[in-house]
C-alpha positions as CSV (number, residue, x, y, z in Angstrom):
1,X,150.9,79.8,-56.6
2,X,147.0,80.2,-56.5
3,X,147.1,81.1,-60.2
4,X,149.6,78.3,-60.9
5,X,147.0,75.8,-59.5
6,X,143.8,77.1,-60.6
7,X,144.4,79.5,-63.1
8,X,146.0,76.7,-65.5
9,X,144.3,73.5,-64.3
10,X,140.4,74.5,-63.0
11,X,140.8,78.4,-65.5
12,X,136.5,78.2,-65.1
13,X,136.8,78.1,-61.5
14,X,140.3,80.9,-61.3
15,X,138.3,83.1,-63.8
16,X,134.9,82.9,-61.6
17,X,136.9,83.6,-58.3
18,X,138.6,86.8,-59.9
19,X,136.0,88.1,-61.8
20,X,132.7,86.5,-60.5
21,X,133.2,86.0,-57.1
22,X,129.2,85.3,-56.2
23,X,129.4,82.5,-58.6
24,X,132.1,81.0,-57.5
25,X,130.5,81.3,-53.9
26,X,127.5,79.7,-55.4
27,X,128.8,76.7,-56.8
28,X,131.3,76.3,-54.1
29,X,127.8,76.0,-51.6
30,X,126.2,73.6,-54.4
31,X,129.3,71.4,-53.9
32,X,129.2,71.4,-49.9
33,X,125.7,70.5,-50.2
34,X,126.0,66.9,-50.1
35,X,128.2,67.4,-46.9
36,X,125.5,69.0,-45.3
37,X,122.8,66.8,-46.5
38,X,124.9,63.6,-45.2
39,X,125.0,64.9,-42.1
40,X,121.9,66.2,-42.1
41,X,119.9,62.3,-42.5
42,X,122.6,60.5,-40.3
43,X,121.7,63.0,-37.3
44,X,118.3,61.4,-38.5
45,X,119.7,58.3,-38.6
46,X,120.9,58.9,-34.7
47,X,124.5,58.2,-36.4
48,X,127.8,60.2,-35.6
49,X,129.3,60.9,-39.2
50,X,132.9,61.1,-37.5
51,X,132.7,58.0,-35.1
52,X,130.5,55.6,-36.8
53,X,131.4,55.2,-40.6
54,X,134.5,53.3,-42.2
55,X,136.3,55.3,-45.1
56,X,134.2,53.3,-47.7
57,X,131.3,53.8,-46.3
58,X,131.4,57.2,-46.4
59,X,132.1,57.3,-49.9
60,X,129.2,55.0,-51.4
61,X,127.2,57.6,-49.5
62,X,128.7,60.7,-50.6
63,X,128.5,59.4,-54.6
64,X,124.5,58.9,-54.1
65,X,124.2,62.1,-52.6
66,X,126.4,64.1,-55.1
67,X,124.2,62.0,-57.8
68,X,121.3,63.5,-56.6
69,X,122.3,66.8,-56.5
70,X,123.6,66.4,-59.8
71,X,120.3,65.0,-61.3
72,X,118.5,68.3,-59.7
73,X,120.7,70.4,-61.5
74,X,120.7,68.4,-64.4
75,X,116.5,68.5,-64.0
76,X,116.4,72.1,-63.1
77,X,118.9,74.3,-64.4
78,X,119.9,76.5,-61.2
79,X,122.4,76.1,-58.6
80,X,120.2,77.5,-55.5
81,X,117.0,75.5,-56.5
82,X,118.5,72.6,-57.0
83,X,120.7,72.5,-53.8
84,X,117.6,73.9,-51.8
85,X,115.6,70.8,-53.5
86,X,117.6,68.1,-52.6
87,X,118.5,69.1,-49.6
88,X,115.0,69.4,-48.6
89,X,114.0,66.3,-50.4
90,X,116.7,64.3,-48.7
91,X,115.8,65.9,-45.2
92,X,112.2,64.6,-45.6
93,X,113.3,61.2,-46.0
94,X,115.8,61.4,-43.5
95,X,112.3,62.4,-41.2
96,X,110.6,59.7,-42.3
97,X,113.6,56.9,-41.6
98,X,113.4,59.3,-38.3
99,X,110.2,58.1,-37.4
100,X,110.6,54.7,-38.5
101,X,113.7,54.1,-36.5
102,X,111.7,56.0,-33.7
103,X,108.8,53.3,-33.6
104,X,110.1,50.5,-35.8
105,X,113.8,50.0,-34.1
106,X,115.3,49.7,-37.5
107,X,115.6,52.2,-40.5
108,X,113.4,52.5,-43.9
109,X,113.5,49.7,-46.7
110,X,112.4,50.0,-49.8
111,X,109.3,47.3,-49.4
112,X,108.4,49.7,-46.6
113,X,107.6,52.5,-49.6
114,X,104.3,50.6,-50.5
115,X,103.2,50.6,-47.2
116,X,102.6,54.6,-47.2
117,X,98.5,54.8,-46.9
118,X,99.1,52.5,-44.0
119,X,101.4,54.1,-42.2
120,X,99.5,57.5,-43.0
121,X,96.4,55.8,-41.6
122,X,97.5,55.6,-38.0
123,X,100.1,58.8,-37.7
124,X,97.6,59.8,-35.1
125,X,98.5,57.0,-33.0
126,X,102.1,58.2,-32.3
127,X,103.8,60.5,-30.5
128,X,105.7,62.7,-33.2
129,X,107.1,65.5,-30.8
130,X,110.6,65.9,-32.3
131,X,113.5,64.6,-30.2
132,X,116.9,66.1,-29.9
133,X,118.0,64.3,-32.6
134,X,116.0,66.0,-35.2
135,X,116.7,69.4,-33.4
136,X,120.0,69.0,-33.9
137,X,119.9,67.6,-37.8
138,X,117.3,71.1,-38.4
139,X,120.1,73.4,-37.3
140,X,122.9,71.8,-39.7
141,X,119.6,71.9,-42.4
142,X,119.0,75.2,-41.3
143,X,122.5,76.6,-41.7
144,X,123.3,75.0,-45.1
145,X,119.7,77.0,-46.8
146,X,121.1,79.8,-45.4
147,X,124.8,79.6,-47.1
148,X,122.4,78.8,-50.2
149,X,120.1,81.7,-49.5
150,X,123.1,84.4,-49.2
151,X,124.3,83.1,-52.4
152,X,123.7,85.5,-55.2
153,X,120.7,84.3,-57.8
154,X,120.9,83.2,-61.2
155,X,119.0,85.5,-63.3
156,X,118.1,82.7,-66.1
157,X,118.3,79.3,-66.3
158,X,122.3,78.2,-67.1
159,X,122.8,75.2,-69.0
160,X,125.4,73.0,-68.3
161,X,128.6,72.8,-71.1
162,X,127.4,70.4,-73.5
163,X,130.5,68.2,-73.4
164,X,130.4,68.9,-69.0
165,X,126.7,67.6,-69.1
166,X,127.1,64.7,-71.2
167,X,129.7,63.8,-69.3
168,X,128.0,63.6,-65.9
169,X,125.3,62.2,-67.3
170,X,127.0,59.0,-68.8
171,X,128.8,58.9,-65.0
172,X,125.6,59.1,-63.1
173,X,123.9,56.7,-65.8
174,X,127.3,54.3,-65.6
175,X,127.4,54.3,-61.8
176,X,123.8,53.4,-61.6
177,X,124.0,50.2,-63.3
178,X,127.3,49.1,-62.4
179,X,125.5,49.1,-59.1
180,X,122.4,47.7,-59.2
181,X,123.0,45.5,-62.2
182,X,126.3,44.4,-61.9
183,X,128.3,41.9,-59.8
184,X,130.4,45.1,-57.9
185,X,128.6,44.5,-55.0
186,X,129.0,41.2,-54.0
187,X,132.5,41.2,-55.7
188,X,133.4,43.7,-52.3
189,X,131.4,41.7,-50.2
190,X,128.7,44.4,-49.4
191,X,125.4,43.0,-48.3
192,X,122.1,45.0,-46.6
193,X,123.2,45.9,-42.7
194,X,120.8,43.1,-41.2
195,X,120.5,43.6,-37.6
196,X,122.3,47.0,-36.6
197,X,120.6,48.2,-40.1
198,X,122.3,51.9,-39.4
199,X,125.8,50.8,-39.9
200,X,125.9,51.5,-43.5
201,X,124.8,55.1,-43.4
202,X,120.8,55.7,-44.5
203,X,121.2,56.3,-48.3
204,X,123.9,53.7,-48.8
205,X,122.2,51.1,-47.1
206,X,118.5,52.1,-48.9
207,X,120.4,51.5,-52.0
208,X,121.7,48.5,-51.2
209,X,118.3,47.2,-50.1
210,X,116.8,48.4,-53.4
211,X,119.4,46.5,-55.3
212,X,119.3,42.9,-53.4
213,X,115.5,43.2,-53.4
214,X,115.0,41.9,-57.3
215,X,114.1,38.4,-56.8
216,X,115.2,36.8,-60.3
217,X,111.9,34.9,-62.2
218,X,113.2,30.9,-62.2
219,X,113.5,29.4,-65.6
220,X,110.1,28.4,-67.8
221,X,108.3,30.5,-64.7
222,X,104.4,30.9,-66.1
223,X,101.1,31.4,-64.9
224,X,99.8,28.5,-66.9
225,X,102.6,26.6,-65.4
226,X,101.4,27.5,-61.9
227,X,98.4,26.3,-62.5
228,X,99.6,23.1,-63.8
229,X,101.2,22.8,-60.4
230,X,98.2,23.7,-58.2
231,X,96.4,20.7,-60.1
232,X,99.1,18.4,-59.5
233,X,99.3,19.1,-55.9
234,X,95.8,19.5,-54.3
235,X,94.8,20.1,-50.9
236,X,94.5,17.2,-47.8
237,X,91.9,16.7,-45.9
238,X,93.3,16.1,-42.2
239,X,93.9,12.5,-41.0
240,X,90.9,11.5,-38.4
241,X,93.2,8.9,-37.3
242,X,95.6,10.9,-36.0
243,X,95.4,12.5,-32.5
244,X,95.2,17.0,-33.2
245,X,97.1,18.1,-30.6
246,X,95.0,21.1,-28.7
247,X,98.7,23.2,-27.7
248,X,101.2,23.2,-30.7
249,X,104.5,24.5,-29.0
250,X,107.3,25.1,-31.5
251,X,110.1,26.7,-29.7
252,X,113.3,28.1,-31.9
253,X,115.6,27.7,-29.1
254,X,118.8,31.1,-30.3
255,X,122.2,29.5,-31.3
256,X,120.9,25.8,-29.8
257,X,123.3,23.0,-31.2
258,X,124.5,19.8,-30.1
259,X,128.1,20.0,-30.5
260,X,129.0,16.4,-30.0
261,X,128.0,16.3,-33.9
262,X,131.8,17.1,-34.1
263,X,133.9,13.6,-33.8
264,X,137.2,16.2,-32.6
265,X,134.8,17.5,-29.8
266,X,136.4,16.9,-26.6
267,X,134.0,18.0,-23.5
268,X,134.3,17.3,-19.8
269,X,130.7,15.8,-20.0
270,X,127.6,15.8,-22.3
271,X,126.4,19.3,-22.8
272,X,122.9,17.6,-23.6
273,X,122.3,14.7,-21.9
274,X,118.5,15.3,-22.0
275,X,117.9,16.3,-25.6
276,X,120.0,12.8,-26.0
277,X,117.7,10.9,-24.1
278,X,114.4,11.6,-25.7
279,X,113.0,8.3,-27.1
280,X,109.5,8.0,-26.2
281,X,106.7,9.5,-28.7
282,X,109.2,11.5,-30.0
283,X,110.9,12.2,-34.1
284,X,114.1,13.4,-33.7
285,X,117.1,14.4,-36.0
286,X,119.3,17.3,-37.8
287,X,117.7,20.0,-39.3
288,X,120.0,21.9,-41.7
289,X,118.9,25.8,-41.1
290,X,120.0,28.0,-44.2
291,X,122.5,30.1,-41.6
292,X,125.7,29.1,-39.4
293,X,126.8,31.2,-36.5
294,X,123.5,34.3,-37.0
295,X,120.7,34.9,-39.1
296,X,118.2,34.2,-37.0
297,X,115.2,35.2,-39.1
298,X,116.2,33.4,-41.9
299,X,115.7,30.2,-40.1
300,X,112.3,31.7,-38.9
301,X,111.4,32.5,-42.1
302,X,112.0,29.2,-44.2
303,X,110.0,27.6,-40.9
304,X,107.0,29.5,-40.9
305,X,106.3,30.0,-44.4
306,X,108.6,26.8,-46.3
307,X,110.0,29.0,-48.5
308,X,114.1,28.8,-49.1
309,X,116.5,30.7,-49.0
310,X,118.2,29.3,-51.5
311,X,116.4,31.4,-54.1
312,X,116.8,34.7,-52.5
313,X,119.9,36.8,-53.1
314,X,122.7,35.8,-50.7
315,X,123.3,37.1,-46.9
316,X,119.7,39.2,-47.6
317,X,117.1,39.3,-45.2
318,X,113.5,38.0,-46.5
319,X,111.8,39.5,-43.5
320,X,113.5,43.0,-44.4
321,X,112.7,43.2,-48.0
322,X,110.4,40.5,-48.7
323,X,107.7,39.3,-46.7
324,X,104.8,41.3,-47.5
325,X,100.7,40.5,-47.5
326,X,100.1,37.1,-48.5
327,X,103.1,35.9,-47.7
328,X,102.3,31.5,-47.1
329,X,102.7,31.2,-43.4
330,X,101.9,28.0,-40.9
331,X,100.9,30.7,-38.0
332,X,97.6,31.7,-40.8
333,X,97.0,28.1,-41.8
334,X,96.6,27.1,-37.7
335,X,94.6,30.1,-37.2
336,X,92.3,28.9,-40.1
337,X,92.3,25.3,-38.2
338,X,90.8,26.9,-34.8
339,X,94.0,27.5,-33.2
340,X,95.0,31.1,-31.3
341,X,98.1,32.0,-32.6
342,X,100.8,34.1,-30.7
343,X,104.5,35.0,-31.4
344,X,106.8,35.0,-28.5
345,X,110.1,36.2,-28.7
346,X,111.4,37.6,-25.1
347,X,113.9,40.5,-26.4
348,X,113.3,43.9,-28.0
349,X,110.3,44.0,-31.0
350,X,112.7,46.0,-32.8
351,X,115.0,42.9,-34.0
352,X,113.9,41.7,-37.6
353,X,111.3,43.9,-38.7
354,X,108.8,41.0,-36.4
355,X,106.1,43.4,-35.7
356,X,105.3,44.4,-39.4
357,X,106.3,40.5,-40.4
358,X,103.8,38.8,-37.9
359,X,101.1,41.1,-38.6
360,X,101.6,39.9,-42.5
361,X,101.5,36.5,-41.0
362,X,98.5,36.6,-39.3
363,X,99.2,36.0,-35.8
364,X,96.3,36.9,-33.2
365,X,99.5,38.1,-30.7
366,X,102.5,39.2,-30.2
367,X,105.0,39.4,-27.1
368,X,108.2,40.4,-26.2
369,X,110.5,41.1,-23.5
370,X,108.1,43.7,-21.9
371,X,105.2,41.1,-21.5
372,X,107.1,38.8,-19.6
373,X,106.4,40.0,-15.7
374,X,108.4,37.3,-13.9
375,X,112.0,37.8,-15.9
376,X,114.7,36.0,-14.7
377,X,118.0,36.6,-16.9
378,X,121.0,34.5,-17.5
379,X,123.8,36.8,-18.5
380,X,121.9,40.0,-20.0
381,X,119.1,37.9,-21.3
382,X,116.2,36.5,-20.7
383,X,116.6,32.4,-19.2
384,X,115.0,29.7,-21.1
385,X,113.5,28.6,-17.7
386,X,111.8,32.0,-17.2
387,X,110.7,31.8,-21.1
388,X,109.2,28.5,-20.6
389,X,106.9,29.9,-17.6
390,X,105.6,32.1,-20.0
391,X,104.6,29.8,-21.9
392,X,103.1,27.8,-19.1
393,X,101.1,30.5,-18.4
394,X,99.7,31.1,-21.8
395,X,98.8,27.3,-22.8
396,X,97.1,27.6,-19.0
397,X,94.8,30.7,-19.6
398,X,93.8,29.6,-23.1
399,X,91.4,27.0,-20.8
400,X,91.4,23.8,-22.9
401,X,91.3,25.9,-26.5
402,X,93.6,25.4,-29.4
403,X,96.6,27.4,-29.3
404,X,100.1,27.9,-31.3
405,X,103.0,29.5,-30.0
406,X,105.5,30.2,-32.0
407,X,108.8,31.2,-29.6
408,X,111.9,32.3,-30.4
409,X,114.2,32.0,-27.1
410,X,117.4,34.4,-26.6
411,X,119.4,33.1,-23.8
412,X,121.9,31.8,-25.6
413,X,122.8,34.7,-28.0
414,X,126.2,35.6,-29.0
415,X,129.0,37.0,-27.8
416,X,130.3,34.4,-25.5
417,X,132.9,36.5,-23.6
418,X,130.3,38.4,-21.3
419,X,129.4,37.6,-17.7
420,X,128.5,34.3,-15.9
421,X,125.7,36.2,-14.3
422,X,123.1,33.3,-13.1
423,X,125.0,30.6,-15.3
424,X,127.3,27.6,-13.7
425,X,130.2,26.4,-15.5
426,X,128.6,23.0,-16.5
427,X,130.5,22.2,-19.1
428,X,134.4,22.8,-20.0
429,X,136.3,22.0,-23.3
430,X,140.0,20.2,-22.7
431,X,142.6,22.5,-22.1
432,X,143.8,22.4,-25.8
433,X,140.4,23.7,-27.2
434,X,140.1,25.4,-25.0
435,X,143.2,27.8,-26.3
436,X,141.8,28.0,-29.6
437,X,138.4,29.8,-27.9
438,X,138.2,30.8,-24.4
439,X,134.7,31.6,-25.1
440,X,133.3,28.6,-25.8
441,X,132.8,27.2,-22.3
442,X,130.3,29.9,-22.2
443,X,128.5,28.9,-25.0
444,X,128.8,24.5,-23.4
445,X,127.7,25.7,-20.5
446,X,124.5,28.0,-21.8
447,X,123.4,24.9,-24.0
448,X,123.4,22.7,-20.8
449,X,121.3,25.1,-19.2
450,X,119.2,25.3,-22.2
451,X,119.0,21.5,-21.9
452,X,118.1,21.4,-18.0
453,X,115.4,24.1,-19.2
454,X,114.4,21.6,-21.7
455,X,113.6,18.7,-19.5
456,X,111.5,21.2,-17.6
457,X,109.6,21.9,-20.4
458,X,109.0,18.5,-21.3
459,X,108.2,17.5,-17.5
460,X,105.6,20.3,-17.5
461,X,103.8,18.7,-20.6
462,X,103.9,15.5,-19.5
463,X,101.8,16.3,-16.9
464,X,98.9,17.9,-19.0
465,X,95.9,16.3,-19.5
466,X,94.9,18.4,-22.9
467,X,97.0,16.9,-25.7
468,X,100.0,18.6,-26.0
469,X,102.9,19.0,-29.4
470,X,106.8,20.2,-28.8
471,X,108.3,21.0,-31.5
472,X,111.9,22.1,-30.8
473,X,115.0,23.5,-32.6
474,X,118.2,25.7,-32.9
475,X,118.0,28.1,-35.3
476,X,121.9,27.7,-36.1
477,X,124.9,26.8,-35.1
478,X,126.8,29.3,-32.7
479,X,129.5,32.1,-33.7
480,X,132.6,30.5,-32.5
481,X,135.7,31.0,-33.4
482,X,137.1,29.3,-36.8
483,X,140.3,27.8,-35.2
484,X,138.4,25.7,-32.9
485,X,135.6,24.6,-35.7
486,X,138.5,23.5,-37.5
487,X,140.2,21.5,-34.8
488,X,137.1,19.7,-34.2
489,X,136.1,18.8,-37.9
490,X,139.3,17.4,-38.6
491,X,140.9,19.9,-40.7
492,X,143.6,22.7,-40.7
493,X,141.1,25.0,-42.7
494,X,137.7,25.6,-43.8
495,X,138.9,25.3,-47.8
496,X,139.5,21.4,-46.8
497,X,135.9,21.1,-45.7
498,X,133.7,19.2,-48.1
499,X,130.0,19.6,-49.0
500,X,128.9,17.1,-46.3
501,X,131.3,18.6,-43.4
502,X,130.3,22.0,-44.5
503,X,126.6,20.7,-44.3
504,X,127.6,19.9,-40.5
505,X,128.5,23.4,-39.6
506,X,124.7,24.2,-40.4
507,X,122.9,21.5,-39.0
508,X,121.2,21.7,-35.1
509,X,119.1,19.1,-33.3
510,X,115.6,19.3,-33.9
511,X,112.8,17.1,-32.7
512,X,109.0,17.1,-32.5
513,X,107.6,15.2,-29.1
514,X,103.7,14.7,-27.9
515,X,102.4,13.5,-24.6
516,X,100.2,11.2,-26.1
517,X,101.0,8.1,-28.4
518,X,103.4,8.5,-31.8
519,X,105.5,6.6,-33.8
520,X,109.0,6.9,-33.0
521,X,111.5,8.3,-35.6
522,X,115.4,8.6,-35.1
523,X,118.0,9.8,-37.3
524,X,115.4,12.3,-39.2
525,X,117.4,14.8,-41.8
526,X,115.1,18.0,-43.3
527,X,116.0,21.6,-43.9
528,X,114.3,24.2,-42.3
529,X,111.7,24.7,-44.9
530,X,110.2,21.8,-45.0
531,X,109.6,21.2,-41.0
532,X,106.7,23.3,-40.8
533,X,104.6,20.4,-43.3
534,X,106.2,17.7,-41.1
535,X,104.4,19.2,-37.9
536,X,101.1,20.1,-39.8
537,X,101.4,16.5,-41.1
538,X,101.7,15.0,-37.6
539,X,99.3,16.7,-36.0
540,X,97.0,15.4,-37.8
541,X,95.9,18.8,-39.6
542,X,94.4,19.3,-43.2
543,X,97.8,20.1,-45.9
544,X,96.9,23.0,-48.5
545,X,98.4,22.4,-51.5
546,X,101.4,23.9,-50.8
547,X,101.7,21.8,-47.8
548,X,101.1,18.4,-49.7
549,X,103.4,19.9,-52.1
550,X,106.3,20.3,-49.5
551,X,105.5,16.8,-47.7
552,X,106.3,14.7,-51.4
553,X,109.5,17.4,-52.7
554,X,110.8,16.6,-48.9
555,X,111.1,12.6,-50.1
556,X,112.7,13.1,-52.7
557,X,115.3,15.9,-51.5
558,X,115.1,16.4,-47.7
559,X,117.6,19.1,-47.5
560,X,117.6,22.2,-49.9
561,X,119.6,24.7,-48.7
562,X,122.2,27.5,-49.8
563,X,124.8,25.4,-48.9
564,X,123.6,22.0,-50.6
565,X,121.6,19.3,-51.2
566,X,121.1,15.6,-49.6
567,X,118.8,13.8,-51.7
568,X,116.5,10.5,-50.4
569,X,118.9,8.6,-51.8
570,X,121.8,9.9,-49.7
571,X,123.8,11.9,-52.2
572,X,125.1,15.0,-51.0
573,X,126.2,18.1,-53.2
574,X,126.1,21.9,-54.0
575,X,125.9,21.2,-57.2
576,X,122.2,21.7,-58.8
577,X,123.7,19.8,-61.7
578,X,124.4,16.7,-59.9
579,X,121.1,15.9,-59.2
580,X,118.6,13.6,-61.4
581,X,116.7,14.9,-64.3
582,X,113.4,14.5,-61.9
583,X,115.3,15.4,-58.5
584,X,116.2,18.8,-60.7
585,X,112.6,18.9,-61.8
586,X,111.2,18.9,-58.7
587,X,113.8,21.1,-58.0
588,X,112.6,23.5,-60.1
589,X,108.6,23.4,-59.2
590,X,110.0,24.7,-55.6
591,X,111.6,27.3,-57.3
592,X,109.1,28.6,-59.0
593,X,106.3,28.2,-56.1
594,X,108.5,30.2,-54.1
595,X,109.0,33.0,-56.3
596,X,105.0,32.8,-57.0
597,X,104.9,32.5,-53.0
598,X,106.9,35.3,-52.1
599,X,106.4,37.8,-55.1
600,X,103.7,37.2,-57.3
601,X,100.8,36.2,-55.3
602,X,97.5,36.1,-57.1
603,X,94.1,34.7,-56.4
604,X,94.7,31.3,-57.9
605,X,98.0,31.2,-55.5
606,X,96.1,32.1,-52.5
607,X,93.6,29.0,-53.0
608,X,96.6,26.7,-53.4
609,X,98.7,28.5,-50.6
610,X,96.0,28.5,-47.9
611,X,96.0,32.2,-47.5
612,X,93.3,35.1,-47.5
C-alpha cells in the first residue's frame, strides 16, 4: 500500500524513506517548519492557533510562511540552515510585534518599520521582562531547532532540480503579485484588521497592511504643479473682527446621530430635543463622516488634518498606515496660534494607534480613561456627563489661557444588547420596529442621555466669562441592524437606496456654538474634512494655505466623500464624472494636496501646510 502511494506518485520521497532515511527526516522537519513558526509568532501574537483563526485565515498565513522558507532555501542551499534561519528570523519579529502589542495595544504595521531608531532610543524606558506568553512561544521555538538540530547535515550545498526550482520560483514570484498588485484582495473582501488588529494572524495581516499602504499618485501629480497651487492659495491673516475664542471645545461625540433624519422613524418621543433646540449663536447642520455604523478614526482623521478618505484605499485605516511626521493637523496649527492642545479620549490608549498619531500631531497632552479620577460609567463606559467634567476641569485649571481640546467620547459605543447599567429607557421605537432590532432602544435611549449631557455642557459654558467655542459632532451613524435601516428609509433593501439616501446613512448632526455673539446658520451640509477650516475660520484664527484652500474647494463641493458628492449647486452623485469641468478640477487640486499632504511632504509643503 505504502509503495503503491509513494513509491509510484512521490518515487523521490519512497526512494529517500528506503534508502536515505536522515534525508527524508530532514526535509520532512523543513516542511513542518512553517507549522512551528506559525505557532511560534501567534503565541507572540497572544493568539490561540486552534480557537482563534477561520480556515482561510490560516491558509494566507501558512502560504507566507512556506514562501519564506522557500526563499531561504532557494537563497541558501541547505535544508537545516534555512529552516534554522527563518524560523529564527520569523521568531524575532514575532518578539518585536511582542513588544509592540505589549506597550502599543495593537500589533506591528509596516509604517511602524521606519520608526526603528526611535523606538531603539527609548527601549530603556520599558519593562522587557518576558511574560508567559513569550515563555511559552520559546519552548515550541525551542523544540522545532531541536528536530532541526538531530537532523543529519548536508555535507555540500544541494541545489534544487532545475525544473523543481524554477517551478517554485515562478509560484512564489506569481503569488507575490497576484497579491499585492492585483484586485484578489478586495475581490474576497479582505481588508487590514482595524481595531482587534490580531484577528488575521501576525504575518497575514502585516502583508495585508503592506499591500493597502501604496497610496496611488493622482493624475498630472508634479512638484511644479504643487507649487502652482501653493501660489494660488496663500495664507490668511486672522480676521480682527471676529471674536478668538480663548477655549476651543470640539467634542466627537462615539456613534452620535439624530435619527429623526429618517421620515419611517417612528419614536415614542424626540431622542434629541436639546440638540433640536439650539438657535442662538449657533451653525448647525449634517456633516457627512466618510464611515456608517464604525470607523471612528477615520472621521478623526479627515477632521483634524482635512484630508479624505476618499483617496485612500477602501475600509484602510490612515492612522494605522499613514499618518506619519508632518502629517497637516489643526491640533499643530492651534498650538502655533497660542493655544494648549490636549487629546481626550476616556477609553483604553490602545484603540487607533492615538498615542503614536497625536504625538505626530503635535498635541501638548494626552488623556485617557486612566486620567479621569471621578468616572462614572453608563453601561461599561465611560458617561458623557462624567466626560464633560473632565473637561470642565481642564478649561478651569488652564486659568484664562488658550486651550483646545480635542475629545472623543465613548458612551455610546456599540453593541447595543448589553446592560442598562446607569441608563433609563428614555426613548422606545413602536412595537413594529421594534421587531426588526430589539437593540435599538438601547442605542435611543444612550443618544437622549448624550443629549441631556449636552445641554449640560452647553449650560456650563454659558456661564463662563472667558469666551468660549463648542464644536460638536458624531463621528457616524450607529451599527444597527439592516432590516430596521431599511424600514425607516423607505425601502425593502439597501440595492434600492440612491446616492442621496445612501448619503443619509452617513450623515450625523454637527454644530459649532459660542457664548458670545455669531451669526446664525441653519441647514449647514460639509463633510468631515472640511469642518476643521470652518472652525479655524470662525474663530477668527489666521488660515495657512491649506486652510484657505479647503474654505473656497468647500463652496464649490461641500461634501467629498467615499460615498459621494453634493456640489454648491445641490447635485448629488458618486459619480466623479458627473461633476463640471471646474467642480472636477478643483476636484483634482484636493487630490493631489492630499497625496502631497499625506505622503510626500517637503519643505515647500510644510510652508503651505502650516507645519514644522
Amino acid at each position: 500500500m505504502y509503495k503503491l502511494l509513494f513509491g509510484k506518485t512521490f518515487p523521490q520521497l519512497w526512494e529517500d524513506m528506503c534508502r536515505r532515511p536522515g534525508c527524508f527526516l530532514s526535509r520532512l522537519v523543513f516542511l513542518l517548519g512553517p507549522w512551528f513558526t506559525f505557532w511560534t509568532v501567534e503565541l507572540l501574537n497572544q493568539n490561540s492557533v486552534a480557537r482563534d483563526f477561520e480556515g482561510w485565515q490560516l491558509l494566507f498565513n501558512l502560504i507566507w510562511y512556506y514562501i519564506i522558507f522557500a526563499v531561504f532555501r532557494l537563497v541558501l542551499g541547505r535544508l537545516r540552515r534555512s529552516a534554522v534561519g527563518a524560523s529564527l528570523v520569523c521568531g524575532l519579529f514575532g518578539v518585536v510585534n511582542h513588544y509592540v502589542l505589549r506597550f502599543r495595544g495593537r500589533i506591528l504595521f509596516p509604517a511602524d518599520l521606519s520608526g526603528w531608531r526611535t523606538a531603539v532610543n527609548v527601549l530603556d524606558g520599558f519593562d522587557l521582562t518576558p511574560d508567559l506568553w513569550m515563555k511559552q512561544a520559546a519552548i515550541v521555538l525551542t523544540a522545532y531547532l531541536f528536530l532541526v538540530a538531530v537532523c543529519p547535515a548536508q555535507t555540500k550545498r544541494e541545489a534544487l532540480p532545475r525544473v523543481g526550482g524554477a517551478i517554485l520560483t515562478v509560484s512564489v514570484v506569481a503569488y507575490t503579485l497576484l497579491f499585492f498588485f492585483s484586485g484578489m484582495l478586495p475581490a474576497l473582501n479582505i481588508y487590514t484588521q482595524q481595531w482587534n488588529t490580531r484577528k488575521n494572524g501576525f504575518l497575514f495581516n502585516f502583508s495585508i497592511a503592506l499591500r493597502y499602504s501604496r497610496v496611488e499618485k493622482p493624475e498630472d501629480y508634479s512638484q511644479r504643479a504643487l507649487v502652482e497651487l501653493t501660489e494660488r492659495f496663500p495664507a490668511v491673516e486672522r480676521d480682527e473682527q471676529a471674536v478668538r475664542p480663548t477655549n476651543l471645545i470640539v467634542v466627537m461625540n462615539e456613534a452620535f446621530a439624530d435619527m429623526t433624519i429618517y421620515d419611517g422613524l417612528e419614536v415614542s418621543e424626540d431622542p434629541t430635543p436639546f440638540l433640536h433646540g439650539m438657535e442662538k449663536n449657533t451653525v448647525r447642520g449634517w456633516l457627512i463622516p466618510p464611515v456608517t455604523g464604525g470607523g471612528t478614526a477615520a472621521t478623526e482623521f479627515e477632521f483634524l488634518t482635512g484630508l479624505s478618505n476618499a483617496f485612500l484605499p477602501p475600509h484602510c485605516v490612515a492612522y494605522q498606515l499613514y499618518v506619519k511626521d508632518n502629517v497637516p493637523a489643526l491640533s499643530e496649527w492651534m498650538g502655533r496660534q497660542g493655544y494648549q492642545t490636549t487629546a481626550f479620549h476616556p477609553y483604553r490608549a490602545s484603540g487607533w494607534n492615538r498615542p503614536i498619531v497625536y504625538d505626530h500631531m503635535e498635541f501638548d497632552n494626552q488623556l485617557y480613561e486612566d486620567d479621569v479620577t471621578e468616572k462614572a460609567y453608563v453601561r461599561g463606559y465611560i458617561s458623557d456627563r462624567s466626560n464633560y467634567e473632565k473637561v470642565f476641569s481642564l478649561t478651569e485649571e488652564a486659568n484664562g489661557e488658550p486651550v483646545f481640546i480635542f475629545n472623543v467620547t465613548m458612551q455610546n459605543h456599540s453593541g447595543y444588547a448589553q446592560g442598562w447599567r446607569n441608563l433609563p429607557p428614555w426613548v422606545t421605537l413602536s412595537e413594529e420596529q421594534e421587531r426588526l432590532d430589539p437593540d435599538a432602544n438601547q442605542y435611543l435611549a444612550l443618544v437622549r442621555e448624550s443629549d441631556d449631557a449636552l445641554r449640560r455642557l452647553i449650560e456650563h459654558y454659558e456661564q463662563v466669562e472667558e469666551p468660549t467655542m463648542v464644536v460638536f459632532f458624531g463621528d457616524h451613524q450607529p451599527s444597527l441592524k439592516k432590516e430596521l435601516l431599511n424600514a425607516i428609509s423607505g425601502v425593502e433593501t439597501g440595492a434600492e437606496l440612491t446616492v442621496e439616501q445612501n448619503l443619509q446613512r452617513y450623515a450625523v448632526p454637527f454644530f459649532i456654538w459660542t457664548n458670545y455673539d455669531i451669526p446664525e446658520q441653519r441647514d449647514v451640509v460639509l463633510s468631515s474634512n472640511f469642518l476643521g477650516a470652518k472652525v479655524a475660520q470662525l474663530a477668527g484664527l489666521p488660515q495657512s494655505g491649506w486652510l484657505n484652500f479647503l474654505l473656497q474647494f468647500s463652496a464649490q463641493i461641500p461634501v467629498v466623500s467615499p460615498a459621494g458628492y453634493v456640489t454648491a449647486d445641490g447635485r448629488v452623485t458618486d459619480d466623479r464624472a458627473d461633476l463640471t469641468g471646474e467642480q472636477q478640477q478643483w476636484l483634482l487640486w484636493y487630490e493631489q494636496l492630499c497625496y502631497c499632504g499625506l505622503r510626500d511632504m517637503d519643505e515647500d509643503g510644510k510652508a503651505f501646510f502650516g507645519v514644522r
